[in-house]
mmCIF file of the C-alpha atoms, coordinates in Angstrom:
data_MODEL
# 
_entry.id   MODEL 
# 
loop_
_atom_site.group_PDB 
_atom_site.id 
_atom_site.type_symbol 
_atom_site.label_atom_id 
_atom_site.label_alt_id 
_atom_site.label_comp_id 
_atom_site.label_asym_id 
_atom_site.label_entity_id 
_atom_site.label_seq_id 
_atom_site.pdbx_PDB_ins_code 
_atom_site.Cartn_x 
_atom_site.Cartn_y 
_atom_site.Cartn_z 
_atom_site.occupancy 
_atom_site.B_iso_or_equiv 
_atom_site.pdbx_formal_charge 
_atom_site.auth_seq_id 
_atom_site.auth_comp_id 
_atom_site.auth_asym_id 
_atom_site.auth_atom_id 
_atom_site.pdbx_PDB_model_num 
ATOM 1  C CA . UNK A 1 1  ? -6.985  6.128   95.798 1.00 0.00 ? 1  UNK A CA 1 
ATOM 2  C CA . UNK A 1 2  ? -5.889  7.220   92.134 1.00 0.00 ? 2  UNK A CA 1 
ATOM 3  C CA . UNK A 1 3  ? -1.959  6.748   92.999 1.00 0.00 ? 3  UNK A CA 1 
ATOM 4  C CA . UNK A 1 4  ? -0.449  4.420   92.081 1.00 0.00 ? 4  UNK A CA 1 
ATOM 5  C CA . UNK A 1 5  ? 3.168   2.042   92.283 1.00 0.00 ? 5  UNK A CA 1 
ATOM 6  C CA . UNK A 1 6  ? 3.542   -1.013  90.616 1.00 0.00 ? 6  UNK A CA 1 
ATOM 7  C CA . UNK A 1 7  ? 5.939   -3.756  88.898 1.00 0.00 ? 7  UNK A CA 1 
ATOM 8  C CA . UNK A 1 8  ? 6.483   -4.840  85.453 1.00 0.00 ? 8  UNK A CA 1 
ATOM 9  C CA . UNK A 1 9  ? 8.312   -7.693  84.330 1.00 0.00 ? 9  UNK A CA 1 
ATOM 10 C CA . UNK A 1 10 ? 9.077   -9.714  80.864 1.00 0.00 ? 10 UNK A CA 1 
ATOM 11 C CA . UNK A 1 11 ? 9.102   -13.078 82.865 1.00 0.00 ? 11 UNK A CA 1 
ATOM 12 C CA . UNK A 1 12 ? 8.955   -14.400 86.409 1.00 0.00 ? 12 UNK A CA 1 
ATOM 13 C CA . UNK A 1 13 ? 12.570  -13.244 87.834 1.00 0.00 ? 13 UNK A CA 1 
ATOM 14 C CA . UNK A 1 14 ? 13.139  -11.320 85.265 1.00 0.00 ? 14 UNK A CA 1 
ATOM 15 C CA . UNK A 1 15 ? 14.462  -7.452  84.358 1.00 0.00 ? 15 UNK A CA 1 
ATOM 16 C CA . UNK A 1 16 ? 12.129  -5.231  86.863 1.00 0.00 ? 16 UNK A CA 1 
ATOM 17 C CA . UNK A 1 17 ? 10.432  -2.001  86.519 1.00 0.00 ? 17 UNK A CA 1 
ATOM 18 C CA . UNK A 1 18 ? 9.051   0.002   89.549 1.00 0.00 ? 18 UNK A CA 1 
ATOM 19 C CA . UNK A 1 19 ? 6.923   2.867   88.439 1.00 0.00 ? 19 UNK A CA 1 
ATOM 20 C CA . UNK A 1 20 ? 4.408   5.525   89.558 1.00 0.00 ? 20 UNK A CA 1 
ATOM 21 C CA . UNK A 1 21 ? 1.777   6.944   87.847 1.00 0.00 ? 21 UNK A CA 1 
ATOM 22 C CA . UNK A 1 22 ? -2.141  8.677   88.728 1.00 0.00 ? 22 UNK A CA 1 
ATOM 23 C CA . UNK A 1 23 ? -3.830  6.119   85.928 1.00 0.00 ? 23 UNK A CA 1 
ATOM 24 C CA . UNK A 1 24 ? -2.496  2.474   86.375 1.00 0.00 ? 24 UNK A CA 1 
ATOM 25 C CA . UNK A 1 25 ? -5.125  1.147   83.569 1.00 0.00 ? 25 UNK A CA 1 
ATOM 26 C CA . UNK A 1 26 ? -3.994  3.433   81.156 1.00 0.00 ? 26 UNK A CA 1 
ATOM 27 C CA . UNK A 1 27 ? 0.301   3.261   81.843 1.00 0.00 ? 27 UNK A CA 1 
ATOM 28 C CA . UNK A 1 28 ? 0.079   -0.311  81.806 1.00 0.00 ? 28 UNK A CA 1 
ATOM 29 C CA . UNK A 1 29 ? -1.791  -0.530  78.744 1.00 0.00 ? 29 UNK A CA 1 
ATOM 30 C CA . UNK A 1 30 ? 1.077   1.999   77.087 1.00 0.00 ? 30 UNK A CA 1 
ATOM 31 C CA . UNK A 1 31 ? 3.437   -0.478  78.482 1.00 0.00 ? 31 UNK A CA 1 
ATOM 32 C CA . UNK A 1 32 ? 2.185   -3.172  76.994 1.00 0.00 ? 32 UNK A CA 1 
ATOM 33 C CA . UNK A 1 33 ? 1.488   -1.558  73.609 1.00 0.00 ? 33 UNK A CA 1 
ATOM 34 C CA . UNK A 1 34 ? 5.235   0.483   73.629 1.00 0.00 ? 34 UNK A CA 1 
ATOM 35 C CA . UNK A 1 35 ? 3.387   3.298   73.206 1.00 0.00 ? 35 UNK A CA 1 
ATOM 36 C CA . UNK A 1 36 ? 6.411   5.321   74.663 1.00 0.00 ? 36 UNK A CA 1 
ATOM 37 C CA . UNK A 1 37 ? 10.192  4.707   73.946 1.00 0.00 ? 37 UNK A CA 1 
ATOM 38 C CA . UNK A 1 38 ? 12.476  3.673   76.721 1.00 0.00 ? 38 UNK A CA 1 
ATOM 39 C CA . UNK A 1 39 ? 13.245  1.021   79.377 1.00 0.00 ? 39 UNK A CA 1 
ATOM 40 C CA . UNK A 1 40 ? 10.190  -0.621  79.745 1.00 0.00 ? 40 UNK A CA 1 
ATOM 41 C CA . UNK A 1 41 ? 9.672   -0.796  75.633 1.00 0.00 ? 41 UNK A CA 1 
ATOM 42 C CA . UNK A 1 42 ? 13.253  -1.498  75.346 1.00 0.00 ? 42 UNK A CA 1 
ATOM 43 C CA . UNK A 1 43 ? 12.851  -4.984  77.149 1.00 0.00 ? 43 UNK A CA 1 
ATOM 44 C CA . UNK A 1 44 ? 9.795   -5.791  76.384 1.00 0.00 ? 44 UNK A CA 1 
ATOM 45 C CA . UNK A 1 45 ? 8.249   -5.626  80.139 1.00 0.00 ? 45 UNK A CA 1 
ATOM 46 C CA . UNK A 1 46 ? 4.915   -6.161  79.711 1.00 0.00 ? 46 UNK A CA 1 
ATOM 47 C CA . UNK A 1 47 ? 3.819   -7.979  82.558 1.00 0.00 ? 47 UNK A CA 1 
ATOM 48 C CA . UNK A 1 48 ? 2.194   -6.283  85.662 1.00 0.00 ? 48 UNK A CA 1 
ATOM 49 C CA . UNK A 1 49 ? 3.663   -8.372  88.867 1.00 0.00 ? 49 UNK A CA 1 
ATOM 50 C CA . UNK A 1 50 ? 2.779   -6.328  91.746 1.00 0.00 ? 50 UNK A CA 1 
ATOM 51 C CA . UNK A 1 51 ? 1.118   -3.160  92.949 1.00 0.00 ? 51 UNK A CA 1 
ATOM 52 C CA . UNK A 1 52 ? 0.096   -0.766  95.537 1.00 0.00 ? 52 UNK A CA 1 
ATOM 53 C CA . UNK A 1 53 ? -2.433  1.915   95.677 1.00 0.00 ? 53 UNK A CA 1 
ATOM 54 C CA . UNK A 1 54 ? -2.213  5.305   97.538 1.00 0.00 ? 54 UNK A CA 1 
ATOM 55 C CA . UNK A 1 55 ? -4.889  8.380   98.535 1.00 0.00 ? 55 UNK A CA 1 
ATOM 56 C CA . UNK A 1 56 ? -1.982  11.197  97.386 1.00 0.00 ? 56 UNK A CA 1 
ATOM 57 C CA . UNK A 1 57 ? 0.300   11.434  94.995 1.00 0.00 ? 57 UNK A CA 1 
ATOM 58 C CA . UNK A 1 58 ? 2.996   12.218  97.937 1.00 0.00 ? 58 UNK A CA 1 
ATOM 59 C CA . UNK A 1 59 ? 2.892   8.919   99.062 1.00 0.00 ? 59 UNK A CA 1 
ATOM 60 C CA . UNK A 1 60 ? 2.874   7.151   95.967 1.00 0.00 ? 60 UNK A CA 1 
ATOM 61 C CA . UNK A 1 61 ? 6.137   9.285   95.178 1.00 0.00 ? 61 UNK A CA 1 
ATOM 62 C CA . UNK A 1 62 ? 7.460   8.367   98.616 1.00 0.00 ? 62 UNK A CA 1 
ATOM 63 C CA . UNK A 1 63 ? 6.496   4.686   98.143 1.00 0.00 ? 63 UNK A CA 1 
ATOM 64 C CA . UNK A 1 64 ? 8.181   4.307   94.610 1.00 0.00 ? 64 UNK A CA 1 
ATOM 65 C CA . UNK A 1 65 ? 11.290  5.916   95.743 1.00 0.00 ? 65 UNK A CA 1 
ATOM 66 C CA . UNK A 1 66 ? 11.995  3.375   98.463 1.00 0.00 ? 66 UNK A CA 1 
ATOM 67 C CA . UNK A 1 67 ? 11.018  0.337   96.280 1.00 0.00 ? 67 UNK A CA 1 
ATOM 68 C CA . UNK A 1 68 ? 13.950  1.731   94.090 1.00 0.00 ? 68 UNK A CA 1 
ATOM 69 C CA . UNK A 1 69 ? 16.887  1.832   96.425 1.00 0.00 ? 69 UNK A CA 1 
ATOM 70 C CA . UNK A 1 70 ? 15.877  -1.823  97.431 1.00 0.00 ? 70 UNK A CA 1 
ATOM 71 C CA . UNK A 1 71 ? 17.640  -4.628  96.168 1.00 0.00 ? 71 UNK A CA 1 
ATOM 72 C CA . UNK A 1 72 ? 16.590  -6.717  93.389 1.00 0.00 ? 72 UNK A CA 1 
ATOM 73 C CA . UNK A 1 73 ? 16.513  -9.616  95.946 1.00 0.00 ? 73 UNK A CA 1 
ATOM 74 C CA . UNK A 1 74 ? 13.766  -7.740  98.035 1.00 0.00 ? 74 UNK A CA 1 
ATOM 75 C CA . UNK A 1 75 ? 11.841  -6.793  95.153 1.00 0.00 ? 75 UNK A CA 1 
ATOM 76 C CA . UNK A 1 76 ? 11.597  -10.502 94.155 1.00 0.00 ? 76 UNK A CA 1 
ATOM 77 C CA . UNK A 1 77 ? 10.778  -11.475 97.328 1.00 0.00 ? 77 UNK A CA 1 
ATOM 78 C CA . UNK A 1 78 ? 7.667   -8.950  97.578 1.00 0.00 ? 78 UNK A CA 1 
ATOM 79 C CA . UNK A 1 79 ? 6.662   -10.002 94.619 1.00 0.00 ? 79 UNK A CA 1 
ATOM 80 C CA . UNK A 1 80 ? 6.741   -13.793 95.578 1.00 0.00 ? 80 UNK A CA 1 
ATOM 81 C CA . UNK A 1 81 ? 4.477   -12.344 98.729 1.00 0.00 ? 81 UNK A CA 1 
ATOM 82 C CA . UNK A 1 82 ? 1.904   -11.050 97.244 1.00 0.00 ? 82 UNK A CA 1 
ATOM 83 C CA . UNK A 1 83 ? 1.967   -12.840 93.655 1.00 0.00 ? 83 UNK A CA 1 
ATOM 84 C CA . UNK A 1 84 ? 3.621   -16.176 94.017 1.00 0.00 ? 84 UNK A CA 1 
ATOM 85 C CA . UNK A 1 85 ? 2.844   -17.202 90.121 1.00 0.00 ? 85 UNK A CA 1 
ATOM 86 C CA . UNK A 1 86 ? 4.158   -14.106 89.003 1.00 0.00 ? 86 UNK A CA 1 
ATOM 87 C CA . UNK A 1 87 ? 0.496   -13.754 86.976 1.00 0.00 ? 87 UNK A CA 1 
ATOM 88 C CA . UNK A 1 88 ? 0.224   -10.601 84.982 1.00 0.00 ? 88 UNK A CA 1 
ATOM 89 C CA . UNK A 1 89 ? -2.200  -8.561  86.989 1.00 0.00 ? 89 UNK A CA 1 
ATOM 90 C CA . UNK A 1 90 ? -3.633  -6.554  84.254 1.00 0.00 ? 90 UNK A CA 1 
ATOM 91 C CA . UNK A 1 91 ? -6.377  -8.595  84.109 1.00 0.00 ? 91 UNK A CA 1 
ATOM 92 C CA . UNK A 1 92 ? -7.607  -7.844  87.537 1.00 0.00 ? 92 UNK A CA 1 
ATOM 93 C CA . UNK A 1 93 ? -7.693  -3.615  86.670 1.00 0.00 ? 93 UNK A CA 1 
ATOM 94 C CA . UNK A 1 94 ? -10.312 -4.010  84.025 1.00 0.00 ? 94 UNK A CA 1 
# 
C-alpha cells in the first residue's frame, strides 16, 4: 500500500489540493518546502488534511480522479469526517 491520495490545505476551509503520488512522505515534504513551482507553492498549501492509501497505482489514479469532479462542499465535508480539527497530518507519516 505505496499509493497514495491526499489533501492539502493553507487553513481549515481553505484553497484545496487533491493529489496522487507513490511516496506521500516525500511529496508532502516538497509541498511544504516549495520544492516544485505551481499550485500548491503558489498558495502556500502546506497542510496535509486528509488521506487515503491504495495497493495499485490504478486505484489511487481512479480514487484521485473522482475526489476531483466533487464539489468543494463534499471535499470539506470528508475532511470534517475523518479530521474534524483540520490538524496537519504530516506528523502522523513520520
Amino acid at each position: 500500500m505505496n499509493h497514495s491520495v491526499y489533501i492539502m490545505t493553507n487553513k481549515p476551509h481553505g484553497i484545496l489540493y487533491v493529489g496522487m503520488t507513490n511516496n506521500l512522505m516525500q511529496r508532502v515534504w516538497e509541498h511544504n518546502e516549495g520544492a516544485e513551482d505551481g499550485f500548491t507553492k503558489r498558495y502556500n498549501l502546506t497542510t496535509l488534511v486528509f488521506y487515503e492509501f491504495f495497493e495499485t497505482p490504478g486505484e489511487a489514479i481512479k480514487r484521485e480522479k473522482s475526489l476531483k469532479r466533487y464539489s468543494r462542499e463534499w471535499k470539506i465535508n470528508l475532511i470534517q469526517e475523518k479530521n474534524s480539527d483540520w490538524k496537519d497530518l504530516y506528523e502522523e507519516l513520520l
